[in-house]
N, C-alpha and C positions, 0 to 999 in steps of 0.2 A: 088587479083590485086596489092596492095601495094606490097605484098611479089616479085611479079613478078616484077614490077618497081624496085625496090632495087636491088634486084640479078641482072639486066641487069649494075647495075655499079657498079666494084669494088670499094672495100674501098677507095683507095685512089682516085678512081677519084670522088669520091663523096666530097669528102673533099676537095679537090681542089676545084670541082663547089661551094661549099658552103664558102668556103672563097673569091673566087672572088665575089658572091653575095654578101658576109657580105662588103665586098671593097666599092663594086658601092652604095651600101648602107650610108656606112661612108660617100661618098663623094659629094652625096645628101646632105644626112644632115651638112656636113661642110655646102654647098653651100647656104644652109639655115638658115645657122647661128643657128641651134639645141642647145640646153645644151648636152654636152655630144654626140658627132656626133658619135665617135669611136664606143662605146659602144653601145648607143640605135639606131642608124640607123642598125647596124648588129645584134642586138637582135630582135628589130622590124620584119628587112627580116624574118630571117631564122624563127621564129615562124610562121609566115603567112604560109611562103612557104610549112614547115613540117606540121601545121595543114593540108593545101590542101592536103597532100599527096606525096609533092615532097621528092623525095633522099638525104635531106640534112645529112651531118655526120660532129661529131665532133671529131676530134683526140684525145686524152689524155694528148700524151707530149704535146701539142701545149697549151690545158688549164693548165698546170703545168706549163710550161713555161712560159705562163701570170702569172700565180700567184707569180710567183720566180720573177718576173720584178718588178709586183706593189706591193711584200711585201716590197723587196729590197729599190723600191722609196721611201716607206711610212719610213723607219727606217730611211734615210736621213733628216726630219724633227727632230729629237730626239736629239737637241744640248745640251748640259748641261743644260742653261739656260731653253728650252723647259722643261727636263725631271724635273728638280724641280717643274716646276709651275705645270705639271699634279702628280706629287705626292703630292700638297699642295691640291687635289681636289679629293683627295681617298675618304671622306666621300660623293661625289656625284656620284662618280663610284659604291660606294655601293649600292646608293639608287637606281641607276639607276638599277643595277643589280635586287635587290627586285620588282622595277615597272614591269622588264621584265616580273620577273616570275610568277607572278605574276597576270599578264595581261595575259600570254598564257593559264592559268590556267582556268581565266573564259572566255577566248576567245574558248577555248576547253569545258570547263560546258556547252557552250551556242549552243556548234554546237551538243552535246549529248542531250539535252534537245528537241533543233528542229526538228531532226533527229530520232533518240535512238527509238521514235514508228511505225516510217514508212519509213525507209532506204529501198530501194527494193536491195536485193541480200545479205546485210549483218547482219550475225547472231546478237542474241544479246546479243550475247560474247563476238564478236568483236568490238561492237560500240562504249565502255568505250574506250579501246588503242586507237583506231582510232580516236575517236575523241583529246581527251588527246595530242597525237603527233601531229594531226593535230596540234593544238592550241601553242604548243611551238615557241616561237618565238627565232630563230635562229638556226645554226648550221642543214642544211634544211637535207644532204644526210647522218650525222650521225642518224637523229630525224628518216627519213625515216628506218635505217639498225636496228635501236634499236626498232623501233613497229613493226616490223615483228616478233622480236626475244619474244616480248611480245603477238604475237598472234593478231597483228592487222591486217586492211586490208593497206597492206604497200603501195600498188600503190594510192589508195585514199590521204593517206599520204603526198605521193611525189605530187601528183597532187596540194595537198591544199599549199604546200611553193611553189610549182613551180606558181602559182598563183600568190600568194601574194609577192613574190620575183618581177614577171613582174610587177605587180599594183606599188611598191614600189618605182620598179627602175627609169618605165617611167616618172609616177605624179609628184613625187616630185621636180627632176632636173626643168620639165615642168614648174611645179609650183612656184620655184623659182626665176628659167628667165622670167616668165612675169611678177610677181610681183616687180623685181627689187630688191630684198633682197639680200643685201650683209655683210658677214660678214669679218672679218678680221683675217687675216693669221699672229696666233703669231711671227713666223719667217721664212724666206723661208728657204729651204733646207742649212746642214752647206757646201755641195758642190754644185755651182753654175756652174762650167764647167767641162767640159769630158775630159778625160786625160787617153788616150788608157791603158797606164800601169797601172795606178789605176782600171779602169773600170773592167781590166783582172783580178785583184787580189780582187776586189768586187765581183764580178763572183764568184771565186772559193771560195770565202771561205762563201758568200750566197748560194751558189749549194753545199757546204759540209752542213750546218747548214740544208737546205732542204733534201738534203738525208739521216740525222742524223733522224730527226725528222720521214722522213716515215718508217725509219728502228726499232724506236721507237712504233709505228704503231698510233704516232698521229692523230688529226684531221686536216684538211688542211695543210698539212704537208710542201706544196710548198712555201704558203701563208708563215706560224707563223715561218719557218727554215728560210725563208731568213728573215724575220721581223725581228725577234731577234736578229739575227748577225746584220745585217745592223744596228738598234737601237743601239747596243754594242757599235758597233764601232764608231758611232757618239757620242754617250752619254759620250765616252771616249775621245775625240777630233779629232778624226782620222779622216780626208777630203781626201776620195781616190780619187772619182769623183761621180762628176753629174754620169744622165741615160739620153741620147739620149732622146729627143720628138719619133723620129720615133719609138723606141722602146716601150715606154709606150704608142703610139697610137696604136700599134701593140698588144700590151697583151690586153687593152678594148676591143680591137675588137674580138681576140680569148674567149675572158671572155662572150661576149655578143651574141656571137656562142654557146658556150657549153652550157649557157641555154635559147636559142632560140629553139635549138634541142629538149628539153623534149618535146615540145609540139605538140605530134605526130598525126596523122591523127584520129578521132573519138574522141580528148580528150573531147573536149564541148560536147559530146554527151554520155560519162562519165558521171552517176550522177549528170547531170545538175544541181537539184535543191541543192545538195551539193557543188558543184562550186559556185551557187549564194549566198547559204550562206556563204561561204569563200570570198567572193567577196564583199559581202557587210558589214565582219566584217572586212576585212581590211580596209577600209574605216572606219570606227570607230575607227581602232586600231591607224591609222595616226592621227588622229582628237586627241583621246585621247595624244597620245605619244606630240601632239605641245601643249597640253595645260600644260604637265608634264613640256616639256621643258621650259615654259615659267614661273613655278614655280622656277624651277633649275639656269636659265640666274637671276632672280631677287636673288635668292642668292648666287649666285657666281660672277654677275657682266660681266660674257662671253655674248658674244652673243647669242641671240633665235636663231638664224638660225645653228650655232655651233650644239646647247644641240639639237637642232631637228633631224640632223642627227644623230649625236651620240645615241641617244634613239630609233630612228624609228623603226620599222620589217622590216628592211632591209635587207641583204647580209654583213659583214662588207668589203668583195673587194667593189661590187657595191655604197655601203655610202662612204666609205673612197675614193673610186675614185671618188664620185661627190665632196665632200670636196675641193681634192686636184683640179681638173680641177676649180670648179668656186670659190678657194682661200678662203676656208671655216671653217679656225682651225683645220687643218690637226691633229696633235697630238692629240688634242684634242675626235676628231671623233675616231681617231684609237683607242684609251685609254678606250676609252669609247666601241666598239664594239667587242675590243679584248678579255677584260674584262668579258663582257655579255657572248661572245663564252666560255669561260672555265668554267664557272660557268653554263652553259646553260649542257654543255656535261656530266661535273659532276655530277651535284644536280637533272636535272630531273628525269630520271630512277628511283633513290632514293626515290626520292616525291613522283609519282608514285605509287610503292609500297604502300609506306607510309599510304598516303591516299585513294588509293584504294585495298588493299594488301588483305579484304576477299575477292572482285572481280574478283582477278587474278587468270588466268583461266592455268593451262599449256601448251604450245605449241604445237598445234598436231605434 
């Protein structure tokens, strides 16, 4: 029946419906005064709507395109001034890095432990990867492509960050706006207005930096290619221009589509009691992650509310865009998720091995 409902609408008209839904969405939640209206009212839709069953579809370029917008915006923050004081703070990006890995680690021990005797359908050959990548915190569609290659069950995989990605994204923003916690934005962006000829040559040479990167065969290639340039070029003085509002409301929204759509019809009925376990470790792993960060704000003197996002299991678009919407130490958040991301991509596989390396099973 699903099958039949999709083939009745081609691709693009699905995409279209599903971006005008993710619209009417946003614009609720503006009306509602939402944290984050862009993003979580069109994340919220389209997951409803795909669990039920509906034809939603997410484009590619259109998520790539998000991501070349909000890398771009994020590297805007990166003023000289900026980039010394997060290089005065590399002994906390370290640490930060070790807590992650730290934490995936037994957050993975503890779902093989619960699991590992009574998983229905999965060998138990598979349960060690599976769980292991489940548990990694971050970098969610490389973690997913690398447990398969280890002989995991990979769709369980993507299910468990696609999870914990949605728990992350909605709570926290939520959670901040009622609590009233605000922290403070070391500097705002070094360009403040738009200036059509600047914006065009911000363009090209973030969309080179992004294609350079997937040609490299990067991780988030649209993300860290325009990140980097754009960071460059501010860290070096360079004010081409601001980024359009409409435009950055535009990339949340497409961001908040492409993982609304994972969540397809039958997923809760997936491994339920593996969901609840993912479900209820991320909720520890947030708990845990504020209390991390409220060691790290007492020695570095940043705000808690900063070191929480920059540490959480989050997404680093998703944190870095709550950041920057509710004025959160933008650099700060990035620095810190950026960080996590290339160390997450490198080290784990390795560790992996490492520690479980008589376990490893070869891939049928």
């Amino acid at each position: 029946m699903l099958f039949e409902i999709r083939s009745r609408f081609p691709f693009l008209a699905r995409t279209v419906a599903t971006l005008l839904l993710a619209w009417a969405a946003a614009e609720v939640c503006v009306a509602l005064h939402t944290p984050l209206p862009w993003m979580i009212g069109p994340l919220l839709a389209t997951s409803l709507v795909s669990m039920a069953g509906g034809p939603t579809e997410s484009a590619g370029p259109l998520r790539n395109a998000g991501q070349w917008t909000i890398g771009t915006a994020l590297g805007l923050y990166f003023t000289p001034q900026v980039t010394a004081l997060v290089g005065s703070l590399w002994w906390a990006i370290v640490l930060g890095i070790a807590w992650a890995l730290v934490l995936g680690w037994l957050f993975g021990l503890w779902l093989y432990r619960v699991h590992a005797p009574r998983l229905h359908g999965v060998p138990p050959s598979m349960m060690r990867p599976t769980s292991y990548f489940s548990g990694a915190i971050g970098a969610a569609s490389e973690m997913t492509l690398i447990s398969e290659r280890e002989n995991a069950r990979a769709d369980l995989v993507a299910a468990s960050h696609s999870l914990r990605l949605l728990i992350v994204t909605v709570s926290i923003p939520f959670a901040l706006q009622w609590s009233g916690l605000r922290g403070v934005d070391l500097l705002p962006p070094a360009a403040r207005e738009v200036d059509l000829a600047g914006l065009a040559m911000l363009a090209a040479l973030t969309g080179a930096g992004a294609l350079l990167m997937e040609r490299l065969g990067r991780a988030n290639p649209w993300f860290m290619g325009a990140f980097v340039v754009s960071m460059l070029l501010t860290a070096t003085g360079q004010t081409l221009s601001a980024l359009p509002q409409v435009l950055v409301n535009a990339a949340q929204l497409v961001i908040g589509v492409s993982l609304g759509v994972r969540f397809r019809a039958g997923f809760l009925r997936a491994a339920p009691r593996w969901l609840g376990a993912v479900a209820l470790g991320t909720v520890v792993l947030m708990l845990l992650c504020a209390g991390f960060a409220a060691l790290l704000a007492w020695g570095t003197g940043l705000p808690w509310v900063t070191l929480l996002l920059g540490t959480s299991p989050g997404g680093i678009a998703e944190m870095a865009i709550t950041a920057k919407v509710l004025q959160l130490g933008v650099p700060v958040v990035t620095a810190f998720q950026v960080c996590r991301l290339v160390a997450v991509l490198v080290l784990v596989e390795p560790l992996y091995r490492r520690l479980y390396g008589r376990e490893v099973m070869p891939p049928a």
